[in-house]
C-alpha positions in Angstrom: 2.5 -15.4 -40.6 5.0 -13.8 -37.8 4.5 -14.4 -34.7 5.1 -11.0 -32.2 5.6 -10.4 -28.6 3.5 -7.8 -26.9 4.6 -6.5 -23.0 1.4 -5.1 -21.2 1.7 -3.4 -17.8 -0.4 -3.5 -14.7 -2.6 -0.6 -16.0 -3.0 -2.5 -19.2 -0.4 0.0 -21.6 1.0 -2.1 -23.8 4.8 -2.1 -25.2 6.8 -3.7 -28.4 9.9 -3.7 -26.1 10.5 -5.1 -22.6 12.9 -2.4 -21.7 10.3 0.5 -22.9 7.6 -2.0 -20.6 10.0 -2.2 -17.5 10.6 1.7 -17.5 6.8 2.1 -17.8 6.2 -0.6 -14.8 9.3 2.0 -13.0 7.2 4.9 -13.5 4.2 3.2 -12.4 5.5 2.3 -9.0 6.6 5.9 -8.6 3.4 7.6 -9.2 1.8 4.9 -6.9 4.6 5.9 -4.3 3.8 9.4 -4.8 -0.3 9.2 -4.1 0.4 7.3 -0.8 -0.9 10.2 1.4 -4.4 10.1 -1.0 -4.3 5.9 -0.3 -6.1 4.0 -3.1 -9.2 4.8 -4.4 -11.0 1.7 -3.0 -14.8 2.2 -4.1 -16.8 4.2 -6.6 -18.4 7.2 -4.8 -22.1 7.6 -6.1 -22.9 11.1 -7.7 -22.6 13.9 -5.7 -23.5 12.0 -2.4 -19.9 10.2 -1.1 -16.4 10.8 -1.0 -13.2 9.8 0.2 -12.5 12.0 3.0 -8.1 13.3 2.9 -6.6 15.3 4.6 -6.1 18.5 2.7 -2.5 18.8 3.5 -1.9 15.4 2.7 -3.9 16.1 -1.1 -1.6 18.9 -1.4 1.9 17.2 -1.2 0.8 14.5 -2.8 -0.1 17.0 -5.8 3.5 18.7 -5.3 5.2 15.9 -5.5 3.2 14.4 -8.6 3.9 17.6 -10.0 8.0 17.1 -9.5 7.5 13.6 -11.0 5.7 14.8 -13.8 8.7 17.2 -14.5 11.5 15.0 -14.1 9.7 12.4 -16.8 8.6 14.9 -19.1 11.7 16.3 -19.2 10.7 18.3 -22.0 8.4 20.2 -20.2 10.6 20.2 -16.9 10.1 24.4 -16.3 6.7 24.6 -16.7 5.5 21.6 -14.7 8.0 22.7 -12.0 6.7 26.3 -11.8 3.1 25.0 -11.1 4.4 22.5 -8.6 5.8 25.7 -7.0 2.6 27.8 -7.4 4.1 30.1 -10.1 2.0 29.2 -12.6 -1.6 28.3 -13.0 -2.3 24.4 -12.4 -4.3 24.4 -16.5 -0.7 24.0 -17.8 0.1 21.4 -16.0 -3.0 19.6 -16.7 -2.8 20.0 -20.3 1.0 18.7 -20.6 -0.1 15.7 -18.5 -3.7 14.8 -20.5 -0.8 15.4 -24.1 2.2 12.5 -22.9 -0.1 9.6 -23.1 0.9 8.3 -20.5 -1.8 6.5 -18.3 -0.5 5.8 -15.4 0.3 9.8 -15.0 -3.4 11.2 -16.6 -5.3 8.1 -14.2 -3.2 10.2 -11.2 -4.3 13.6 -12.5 -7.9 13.1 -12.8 -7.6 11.7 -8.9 -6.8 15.5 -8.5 -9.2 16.5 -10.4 -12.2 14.8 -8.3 -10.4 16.0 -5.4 -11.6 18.9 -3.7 -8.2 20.9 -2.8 -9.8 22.9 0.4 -12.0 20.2 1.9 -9.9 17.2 0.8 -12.6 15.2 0.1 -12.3 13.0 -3.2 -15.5 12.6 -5.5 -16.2 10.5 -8.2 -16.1 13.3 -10.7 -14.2 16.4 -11.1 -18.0 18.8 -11.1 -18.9 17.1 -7.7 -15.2 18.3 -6.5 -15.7 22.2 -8.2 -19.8 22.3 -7.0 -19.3 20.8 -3.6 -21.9 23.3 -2.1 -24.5 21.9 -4.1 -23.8 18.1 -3.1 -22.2 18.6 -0.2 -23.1 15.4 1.8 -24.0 16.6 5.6 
């Protein structure tokens, strides 16, 4: 029997090597940086009837700026993730590159977007509350 070493992150990812670990932990603490405007998600919202109320320009650069961090990681998608980070191309691409790197730490960020309603700024606990926020609008 061999024994191995295993490196897990904060989020739980899990690396062979300590430098691949470390870089991860790097990225980690960038994304966090980023979504400093949206603050942490503190609490579960319950269906339809909460959310975390931002301020919609504050949602909005934080999403820019994930965006620019997105294409300066995935550098092999640098264009496209910069071009919907500039509003040149719909935000789908973007969302499908990010769900495809496997990385958590970015598609945990993401789906924060995702709940969020751009407009209002408030944040639900799923993305149809955030798309259908007429219907569960809480008054």
């Amino acid at each position: 029997m061999e024994a191995i070493t295993i490196y897990q992150c904060e989020d739980g990812t899990r690396f062979d090597a300590e430098e691949d670990a470390k870089e991860y932990e790097s990225l980690c603490e960038e994304v966090k940086r980023v979504m400093i405007p949206m603050g942490e998600r503190t609490h579960e919202c319950n269906n339809g009837e909460e959310y975390i109320q931002h301020d919609p320009k504050d949602v909005n650069k934080s999403l820019h700026d994930f965006l620019v961090l997105c294409a300066n990681t995935l550098t092999y998608c640098h264009k496209p993730l910069m071009e919907c980070a500039e509003g040149k191309r719909h935000i789908i691409y973007a969302d499908y590159i990010i769900s495809e790197c496997n990385f958590k730490t970015l598609t945990d960020a993401n789906f924060r977007f995702h709940c969020t309603n751009m407009e209002s700024g408030r944040e639900y606990e799923q993305p149809y509350y955030a798309i259908n926020e007429d219907k569960f609008k809480n008054e």
